[in-house]
C-alpha positions, -999 to +999 in steps of 0.1 A: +040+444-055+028+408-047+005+396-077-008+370-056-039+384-033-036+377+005-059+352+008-047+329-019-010+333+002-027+321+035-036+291+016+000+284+001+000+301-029+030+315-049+031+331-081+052+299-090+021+277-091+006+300-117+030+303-136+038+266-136+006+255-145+011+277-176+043+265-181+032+229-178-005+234-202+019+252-230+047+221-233+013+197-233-003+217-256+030+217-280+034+177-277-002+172-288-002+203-311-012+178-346-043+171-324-050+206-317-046+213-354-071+189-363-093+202-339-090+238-356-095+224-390-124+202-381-139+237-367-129+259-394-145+235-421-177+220-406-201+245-393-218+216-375-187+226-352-180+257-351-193+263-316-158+250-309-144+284-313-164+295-280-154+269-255-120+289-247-145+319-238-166+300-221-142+280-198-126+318-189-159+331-184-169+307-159-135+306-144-136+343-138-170+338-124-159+313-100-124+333-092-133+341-059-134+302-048-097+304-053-094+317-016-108+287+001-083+267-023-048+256-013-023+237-042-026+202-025-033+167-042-013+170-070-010+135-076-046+147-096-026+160-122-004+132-134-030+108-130-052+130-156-015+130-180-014+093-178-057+087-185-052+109-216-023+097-232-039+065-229-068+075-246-048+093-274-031+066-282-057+040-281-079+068-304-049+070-323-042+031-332-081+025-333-094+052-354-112+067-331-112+099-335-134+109-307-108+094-275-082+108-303-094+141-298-102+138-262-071+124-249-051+154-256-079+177-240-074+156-204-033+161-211-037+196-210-058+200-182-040+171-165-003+193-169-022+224-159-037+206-124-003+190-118+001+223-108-026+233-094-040+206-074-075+187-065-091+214-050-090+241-079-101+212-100-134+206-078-138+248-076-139+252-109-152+218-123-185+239-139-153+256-167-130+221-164-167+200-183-168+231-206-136+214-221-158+185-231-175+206-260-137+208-277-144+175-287-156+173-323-188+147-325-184+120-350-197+124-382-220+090-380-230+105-348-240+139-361-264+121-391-283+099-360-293+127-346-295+154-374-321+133-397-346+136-368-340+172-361-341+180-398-374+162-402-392+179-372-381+216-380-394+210-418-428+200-406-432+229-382-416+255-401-441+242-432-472+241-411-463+277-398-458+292-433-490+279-444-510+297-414-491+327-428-508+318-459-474+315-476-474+291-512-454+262-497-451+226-499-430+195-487-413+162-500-397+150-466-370+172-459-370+196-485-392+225-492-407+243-522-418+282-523-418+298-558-408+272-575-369+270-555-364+236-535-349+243-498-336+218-483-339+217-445-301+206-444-285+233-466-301+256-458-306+256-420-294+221-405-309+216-370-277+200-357-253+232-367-273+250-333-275+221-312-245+219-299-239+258-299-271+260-280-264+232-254-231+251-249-248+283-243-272+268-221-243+251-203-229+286-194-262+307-186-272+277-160-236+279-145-234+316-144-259+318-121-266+310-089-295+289-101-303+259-082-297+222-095-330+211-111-333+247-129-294+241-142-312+209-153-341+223-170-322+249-191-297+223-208-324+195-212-347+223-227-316+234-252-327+208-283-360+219-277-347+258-278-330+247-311-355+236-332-379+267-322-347+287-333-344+267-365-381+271-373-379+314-364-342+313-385-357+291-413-392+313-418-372+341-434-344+320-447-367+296-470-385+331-483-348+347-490-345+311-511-374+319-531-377+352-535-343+365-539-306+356-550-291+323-534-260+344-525-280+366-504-301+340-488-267+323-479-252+357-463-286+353-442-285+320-435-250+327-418-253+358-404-287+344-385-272+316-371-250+334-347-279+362-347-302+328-327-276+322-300-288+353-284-325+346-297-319+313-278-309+331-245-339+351-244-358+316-242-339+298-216-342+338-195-378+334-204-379+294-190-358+309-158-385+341-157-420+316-159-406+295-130-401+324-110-441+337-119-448+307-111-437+305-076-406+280-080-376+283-062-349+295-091-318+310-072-295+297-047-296+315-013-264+331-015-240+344-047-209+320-032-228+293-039-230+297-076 
């Protein structure tokens, strides 16, 4: 029984090149495997980056969504591959003797997918570039990076969320980024930090706009509109949060204040489905003609 379908044989393919990119990813993956291990730990400790734990879904997600491009493919310009090696090492090793922990971290991402495309070719690399820029999220953002944009964010989600509590005629008051209910001082950043979602959200906007055969200026919309759809999730996750503060015992409002961040990447969803749903009432072309065009 030939694992490889019929069409992917017309084009030159052999179970050999599939198995070789695997081969090739896994001995990259275990000459980089410190990096790696920094990644992991970098995820497992800051929450801020977390969402790195569902890039591998992602990328598979929208590779299976794009598997049927793989017939029009054929395992040709493989000089791709090496050349992706040789950019990547580069950069890990220039991250590496600079301290810069970014091109660090991203140098061993572009030797994996360089040693898997050796394989594989140029072709498969265009056909499934949507799940290849995925890989980009793997790459943790730099902490000075992360307080430029998070002071902003934390400031604009503790006025809203403050002038929506008082028009629920809710006790509450504000000194910058912290806020007061019942005598308890919340502040914005421990308790719900407008950064820890933007990324997640960005990434889950990334996938809904390339899972569907949306057209390009909608794809646009959706992941331009994903800091917006985060701080409207902040202000709906830090309503309850900030009363939890106040009202109950810290460990339960911190059990909430987990438990509702993941419960917001589906909230978020339902926003950018809402964004694709208005432009359809409103008479703008959403969808691509056809489903192979996704």
């Amino acid at each position: 029984m030939n694992l490889i379908p019929r069409s992917m044989l017309r084009n030159g393919w052999t179970v050999w090149h599939l198995l070789g990119a695997a081969v090739m990813a896994g001995i990259a993956l275990f000459a980089t495997w410190d990096v790696w291990q920094d990644i992991y730990n970098i995820a497992v400790r800051d929450e801020e980056s977390s969402h790195i734990f569902l890039v591998p879904i992602v990328v598979l997600w929208l590779m299976y969504v794009r598997r049927k491009r793989l017939r029009y493919c054929a395992p040709t310009g493989l000089w791709v591959g090496p050349l992706i090696v040789a950019v990547g090492w580069l950069a890990h090793s220039v991250g590496d003797a600079y301290m810069f922990q970014s091109i660090w971290h991203g140098g061993v991402v572009l030797v994996v997918l360089g040693a898997a495309l050796s394989c594989l070719g140029l072709p498969t690399a265009r056909a499934f570039a949507p799940a290849l820029i995925a890989l980009v999220f793997l790459v943790p953002i730099p902490g000075i990076v992360r307080q430029q944009l998070a002071m902003p964010l934390q400031t604009a989600t503790a006025i809203i969320t403050e002038q929506v509590l008082l028009v629920m005629a809710m006790p509450i008051d504000r000194a910058g980024n912290v806020l007061t209910i019942n005598g308890v001082e919340v502040a914005i950043a421990e308790a719900c930090n407008g950064l820890r979602m933007v990324f997640a959200l960005t990434l889950v906007s990334y996938t809904l706009a390339f899972s569907l055969p949306l057209r390009s200026y909608v794809r646009a919309i959706l992941i331009v509109a994903s800091p917006v759809s985060a701080v409207l999730c902040n202000v709906i996750r830090l309503i309850p949060t900030v009363w939890i503060y106040g009202y109950a015992d810290v460990s339960i409002g911190d059990t909430f204040h987990d438990v509702s961040g993941w419960i917001m990447l589906g909230v978020s969803l339902l926003l950018l489905m809402g964004i694709i749903a208005a432009l359809r009432w409103a008479l703008v072309p959403v969808t691509r003609y056809t489903l192979a065009t996704n």
